[in-house]
TINU-781921 format. One record per residue (C-alpha): x, y, z; residue number from 0. Coordinates in Angstrom, 1 decimal. Example, Ala and Ser with C-alpha at 12.3 -4.5 7.8 and 13.67 -1.06 7.14 Angstrom:
<atoms>
<atom><x>12.3</x><y>-4.5</y><z>7.8</z><k>0</k></atom>
<atom><x>13.7</x><y>-1.1</y><z>7.1</z><k>1</k></atom>
</atoms>
This chain:
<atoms>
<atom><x>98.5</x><y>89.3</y><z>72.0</z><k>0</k></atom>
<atom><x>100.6</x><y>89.6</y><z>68.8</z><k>1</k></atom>
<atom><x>103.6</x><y>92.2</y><z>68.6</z><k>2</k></atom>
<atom><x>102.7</x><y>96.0</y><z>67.6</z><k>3</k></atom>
<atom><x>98.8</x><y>94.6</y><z>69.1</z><k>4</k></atom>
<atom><x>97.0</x><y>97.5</y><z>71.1</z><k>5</k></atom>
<atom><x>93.3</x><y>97.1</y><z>72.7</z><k>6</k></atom>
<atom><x>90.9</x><y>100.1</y><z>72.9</z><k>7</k></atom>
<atom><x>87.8</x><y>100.3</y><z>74.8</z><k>8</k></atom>
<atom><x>85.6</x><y>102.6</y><z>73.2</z><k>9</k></atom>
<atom><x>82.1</x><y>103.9</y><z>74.4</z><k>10</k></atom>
<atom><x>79.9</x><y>105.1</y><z>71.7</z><k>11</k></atom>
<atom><x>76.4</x><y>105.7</y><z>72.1</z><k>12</k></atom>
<atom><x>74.1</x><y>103.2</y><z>70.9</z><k>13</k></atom>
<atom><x>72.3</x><y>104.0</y><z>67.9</z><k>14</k></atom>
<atom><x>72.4</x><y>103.4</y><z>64.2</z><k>15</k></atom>
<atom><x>75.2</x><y>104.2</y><z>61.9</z><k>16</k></atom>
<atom><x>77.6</x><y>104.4</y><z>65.1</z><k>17</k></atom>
<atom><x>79.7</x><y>101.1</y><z>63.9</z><k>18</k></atom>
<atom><x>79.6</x><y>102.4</y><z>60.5</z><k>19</k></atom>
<atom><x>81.4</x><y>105.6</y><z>61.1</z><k>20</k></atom>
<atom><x>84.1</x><y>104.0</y><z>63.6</z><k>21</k></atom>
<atom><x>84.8</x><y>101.4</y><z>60.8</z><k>22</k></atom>
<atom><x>84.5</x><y>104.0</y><z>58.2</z><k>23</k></atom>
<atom><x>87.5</x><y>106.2</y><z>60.0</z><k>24</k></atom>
<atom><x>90.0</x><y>103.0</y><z>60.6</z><k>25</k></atom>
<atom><x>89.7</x><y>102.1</y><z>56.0</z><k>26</k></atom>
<atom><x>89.9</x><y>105.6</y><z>55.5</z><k>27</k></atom>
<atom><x>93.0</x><y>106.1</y><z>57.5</z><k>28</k></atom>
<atom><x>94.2</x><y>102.3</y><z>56.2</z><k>29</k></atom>
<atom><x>94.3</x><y>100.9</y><z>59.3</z><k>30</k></atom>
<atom><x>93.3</x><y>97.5</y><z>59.9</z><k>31</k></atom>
<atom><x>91.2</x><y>96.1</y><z>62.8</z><k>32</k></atom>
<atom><x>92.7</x><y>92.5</y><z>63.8</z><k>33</k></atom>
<atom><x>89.6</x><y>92.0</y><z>66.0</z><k>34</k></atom>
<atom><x>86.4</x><y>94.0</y><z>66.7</z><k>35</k></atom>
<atom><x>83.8</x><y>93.1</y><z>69.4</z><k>36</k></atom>
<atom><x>80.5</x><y>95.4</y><z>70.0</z><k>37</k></atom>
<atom><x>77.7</x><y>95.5</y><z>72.7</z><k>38</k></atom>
<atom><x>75.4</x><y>97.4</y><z>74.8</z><k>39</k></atom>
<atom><x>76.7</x><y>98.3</y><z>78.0</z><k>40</k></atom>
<atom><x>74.7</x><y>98.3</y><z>81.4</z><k>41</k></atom>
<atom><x>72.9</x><y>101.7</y><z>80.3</z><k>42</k></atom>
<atom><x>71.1</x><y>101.0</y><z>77.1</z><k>43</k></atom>
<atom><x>72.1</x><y>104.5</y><z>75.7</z><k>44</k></atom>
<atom><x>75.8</x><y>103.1</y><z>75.3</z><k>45</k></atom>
<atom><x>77.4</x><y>100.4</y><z>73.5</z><k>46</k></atom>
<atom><x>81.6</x><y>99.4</y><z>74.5</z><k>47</k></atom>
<atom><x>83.4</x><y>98.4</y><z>71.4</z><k>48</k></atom>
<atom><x>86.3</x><y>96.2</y><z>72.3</z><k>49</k></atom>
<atom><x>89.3</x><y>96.8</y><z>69.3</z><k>50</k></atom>
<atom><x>92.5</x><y>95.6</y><z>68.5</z><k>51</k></atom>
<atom><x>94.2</x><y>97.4</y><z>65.7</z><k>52</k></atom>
<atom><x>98.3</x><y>96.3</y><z>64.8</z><k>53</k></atom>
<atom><x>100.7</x><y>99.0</y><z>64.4</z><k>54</k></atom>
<atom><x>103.5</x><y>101.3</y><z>66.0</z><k>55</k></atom>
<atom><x>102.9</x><y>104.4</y><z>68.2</z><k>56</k></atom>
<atom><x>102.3</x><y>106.2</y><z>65.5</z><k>57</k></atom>
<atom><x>99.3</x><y>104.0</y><z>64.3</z><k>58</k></atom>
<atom><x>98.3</x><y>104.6</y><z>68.0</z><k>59</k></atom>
<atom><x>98.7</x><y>108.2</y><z>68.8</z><k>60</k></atom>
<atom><x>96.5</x><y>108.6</y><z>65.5</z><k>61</k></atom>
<atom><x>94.2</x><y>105.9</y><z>65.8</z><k>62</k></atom>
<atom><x>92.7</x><y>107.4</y><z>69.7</z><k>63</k></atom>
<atom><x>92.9</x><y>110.9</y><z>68.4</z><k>64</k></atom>
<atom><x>90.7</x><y>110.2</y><z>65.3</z><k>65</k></atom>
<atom><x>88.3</x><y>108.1</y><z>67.7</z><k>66</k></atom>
<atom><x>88.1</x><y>111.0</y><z>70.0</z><k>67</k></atom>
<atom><x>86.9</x><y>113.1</y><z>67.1</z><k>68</k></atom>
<atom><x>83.7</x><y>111.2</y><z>66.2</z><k>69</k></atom>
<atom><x>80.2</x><y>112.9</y><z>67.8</z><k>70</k></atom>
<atom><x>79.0</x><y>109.3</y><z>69.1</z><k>71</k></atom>
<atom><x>82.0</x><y>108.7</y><z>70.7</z><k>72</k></atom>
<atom><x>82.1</x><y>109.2</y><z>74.3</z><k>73</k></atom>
<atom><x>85.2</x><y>107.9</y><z>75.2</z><k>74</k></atom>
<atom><x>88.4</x><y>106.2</y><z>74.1</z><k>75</k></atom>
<atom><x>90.5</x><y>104.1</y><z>76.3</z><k>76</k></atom>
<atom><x>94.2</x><y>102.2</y><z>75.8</z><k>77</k></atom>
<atom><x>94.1</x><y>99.6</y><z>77.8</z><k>78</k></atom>
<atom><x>97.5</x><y>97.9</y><z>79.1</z><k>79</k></atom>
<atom><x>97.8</x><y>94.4</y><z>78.7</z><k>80</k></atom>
<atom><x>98.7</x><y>93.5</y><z>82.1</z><k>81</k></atom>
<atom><x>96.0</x><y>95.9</y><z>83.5</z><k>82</k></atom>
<atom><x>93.7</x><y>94.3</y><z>81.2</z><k>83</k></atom>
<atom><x>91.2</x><y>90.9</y><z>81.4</z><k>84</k></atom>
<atom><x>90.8</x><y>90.2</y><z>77.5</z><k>85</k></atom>
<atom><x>88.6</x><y>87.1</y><z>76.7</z><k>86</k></atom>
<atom><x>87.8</x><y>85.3</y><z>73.5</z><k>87</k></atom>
<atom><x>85.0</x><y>83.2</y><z>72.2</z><k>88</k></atom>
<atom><x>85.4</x><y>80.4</y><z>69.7</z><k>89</k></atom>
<atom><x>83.6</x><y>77.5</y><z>68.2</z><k>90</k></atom>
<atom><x>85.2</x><y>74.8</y><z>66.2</z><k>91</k></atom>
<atom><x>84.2</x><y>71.7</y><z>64.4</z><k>92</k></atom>
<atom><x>86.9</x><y>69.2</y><z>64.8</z><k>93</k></atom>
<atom><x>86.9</x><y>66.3</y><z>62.3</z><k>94</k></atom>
<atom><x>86.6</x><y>62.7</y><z>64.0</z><k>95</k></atom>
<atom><x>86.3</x><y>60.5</y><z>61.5</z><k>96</k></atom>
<atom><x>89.7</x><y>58.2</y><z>61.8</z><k>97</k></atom>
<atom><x>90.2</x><y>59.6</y><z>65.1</z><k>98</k></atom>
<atom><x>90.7</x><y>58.6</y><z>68.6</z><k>99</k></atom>
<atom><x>88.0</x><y>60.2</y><z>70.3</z><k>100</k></atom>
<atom><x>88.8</x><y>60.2</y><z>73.9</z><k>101</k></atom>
<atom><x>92.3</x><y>61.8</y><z>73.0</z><k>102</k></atom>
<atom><x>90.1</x><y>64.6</y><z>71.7</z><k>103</k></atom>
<atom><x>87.6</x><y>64.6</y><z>74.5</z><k>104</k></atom>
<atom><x>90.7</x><y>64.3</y><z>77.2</z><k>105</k></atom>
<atom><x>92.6</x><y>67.7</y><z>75.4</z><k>106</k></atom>
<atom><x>89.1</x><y>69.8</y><z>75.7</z><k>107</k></atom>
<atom><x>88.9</x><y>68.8</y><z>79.4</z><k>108</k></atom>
<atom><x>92.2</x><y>70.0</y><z>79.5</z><k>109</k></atom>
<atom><x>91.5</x><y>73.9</y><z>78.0</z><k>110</k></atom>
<atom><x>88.3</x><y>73.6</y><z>80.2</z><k>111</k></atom>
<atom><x>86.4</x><y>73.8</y><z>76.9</z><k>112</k></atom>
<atom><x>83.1</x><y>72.4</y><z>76.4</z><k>113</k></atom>
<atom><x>81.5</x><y>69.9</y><z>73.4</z><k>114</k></atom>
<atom><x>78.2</x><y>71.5</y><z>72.1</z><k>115</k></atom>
<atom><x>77.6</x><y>69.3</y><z>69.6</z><k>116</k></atom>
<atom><x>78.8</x><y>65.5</y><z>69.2</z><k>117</k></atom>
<atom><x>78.5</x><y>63.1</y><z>65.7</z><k>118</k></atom>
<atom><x>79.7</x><y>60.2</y><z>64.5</z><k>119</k></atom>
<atom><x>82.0</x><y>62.7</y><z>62.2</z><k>120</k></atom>
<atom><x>82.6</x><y>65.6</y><z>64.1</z><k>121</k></atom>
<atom><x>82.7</x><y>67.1</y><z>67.6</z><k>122</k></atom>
<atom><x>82.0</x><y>70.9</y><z>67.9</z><k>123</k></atom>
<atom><x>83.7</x><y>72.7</y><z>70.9</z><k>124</k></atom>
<atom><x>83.3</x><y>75.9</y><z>72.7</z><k>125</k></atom>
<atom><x>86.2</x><y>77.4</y><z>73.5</z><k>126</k></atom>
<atom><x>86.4</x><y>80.5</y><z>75.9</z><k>127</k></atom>
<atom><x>89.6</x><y>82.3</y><z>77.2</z><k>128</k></atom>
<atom><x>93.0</x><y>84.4</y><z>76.2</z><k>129</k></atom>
<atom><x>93.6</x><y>84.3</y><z>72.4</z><k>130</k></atom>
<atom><x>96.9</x><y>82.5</y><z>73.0</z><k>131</k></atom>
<atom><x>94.4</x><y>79.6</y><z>75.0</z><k>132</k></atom>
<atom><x>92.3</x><y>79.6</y><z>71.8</z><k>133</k></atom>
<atom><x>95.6</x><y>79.5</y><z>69.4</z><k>134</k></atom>
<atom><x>96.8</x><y>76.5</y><z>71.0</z><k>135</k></atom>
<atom><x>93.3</x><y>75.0</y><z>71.1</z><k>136</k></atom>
<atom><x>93.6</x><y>75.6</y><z>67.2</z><k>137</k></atom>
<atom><x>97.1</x><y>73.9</y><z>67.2</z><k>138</k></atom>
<atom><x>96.6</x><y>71.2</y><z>69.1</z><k>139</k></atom>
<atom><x>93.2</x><y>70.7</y><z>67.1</z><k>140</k></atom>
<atom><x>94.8</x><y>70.3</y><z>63.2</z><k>141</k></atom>
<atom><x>96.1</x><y>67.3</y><z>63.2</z><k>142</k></atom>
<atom><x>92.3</x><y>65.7</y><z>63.3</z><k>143</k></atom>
<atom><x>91.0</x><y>68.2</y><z>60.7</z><k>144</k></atom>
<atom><x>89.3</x><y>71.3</y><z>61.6</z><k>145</k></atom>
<atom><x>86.1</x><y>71.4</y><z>59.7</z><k>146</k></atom>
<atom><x>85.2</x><y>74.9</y><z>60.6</z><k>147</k></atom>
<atom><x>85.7</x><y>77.6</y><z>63.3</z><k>148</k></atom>
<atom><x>83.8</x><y>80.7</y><z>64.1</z><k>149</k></atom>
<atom><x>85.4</x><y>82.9</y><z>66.3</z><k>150</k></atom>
<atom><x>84.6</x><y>86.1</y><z>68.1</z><k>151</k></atom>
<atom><x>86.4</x><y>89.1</y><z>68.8</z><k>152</k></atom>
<atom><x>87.9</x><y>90.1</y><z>71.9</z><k>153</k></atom>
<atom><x>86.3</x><y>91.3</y><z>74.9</z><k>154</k></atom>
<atom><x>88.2</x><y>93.2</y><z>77.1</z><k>155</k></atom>
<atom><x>88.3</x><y>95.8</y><z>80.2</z><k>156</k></atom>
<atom><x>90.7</x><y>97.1</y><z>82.6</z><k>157</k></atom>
<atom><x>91.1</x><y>94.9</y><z>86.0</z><k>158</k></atom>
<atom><x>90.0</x><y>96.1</y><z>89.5</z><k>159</k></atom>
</atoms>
């Protein structure tokens, strides 16, 4: 994670207008979410959200206190970062035209990554792990051309 990075797991319930009003409290207050990642939970009635907001204790204090507020949310969690499994999910397009291919193929067996989609121009990889696995993915991945990457937020929840 980047410096002045904190992760909250949030359980909300899981109905309409729930992501709206989490989202709504973070612009109103100006904070910004780095990541955001949203799902239902193993009872249907609950969704987690997984965030990552930027910002000093202060940001913090005032960020879980205004998230306790809310009705639909049931509960607000800071989780540690070495008490925490946090995992990422990209796709990216990687140019080949020019290129060596194996090279390419050799690196994604590396990051235990996996090609979803294979062209004569392009190879399109599935990247899954720690954001600082998918950074250097994107890194090590420029010098061909990246053609496009979709990336999802964060998913994360406190070990044992």
């Amino acid at each position: 994670m980047k410096e002045n990075q904190f992760v909250l797991g949030v359980i909300v319930a899981n109905h309409f207008g729930v992501l709206t009003r989490v989202s709504g409290l973070f612009s109103r207050r100006g904070f910004n979410i780095d990541s955001l990642n949203v799902g239902e939970t193993e009872d249907p009635r609950f969704s987690r959200m997984t965030i990552i907001v930027r910002g000093d204790e202060y940001v913090k204090t005032q960020v879980v206190h205004q998230l306790e507020k809310l009705h639909d949310v049931k509960r607000v969690e800071l989780l540690e970062q070495n008490k925490t499994v946090l995992r990422e999910h990209m796709l990216i397009k990687i140019n080949t035209k020019g290129g060596d291919k194996n090279d390419i193929i050799n690196v994604i067996n590396v990051y235990r990554a996996k090609i979803v989609d294979y062209s004569a121009d392009s190879i399109t990889v599935e990247v899954m792990g720690e954001p600082s696995k998918l950074d250097a993915f994107i890194e090590f991945s420029r010098p061909y051309g990246i053609l496009e990457i979709c990336r999802a937020g964060a998913l994360a929840m406190k070990r044992g």
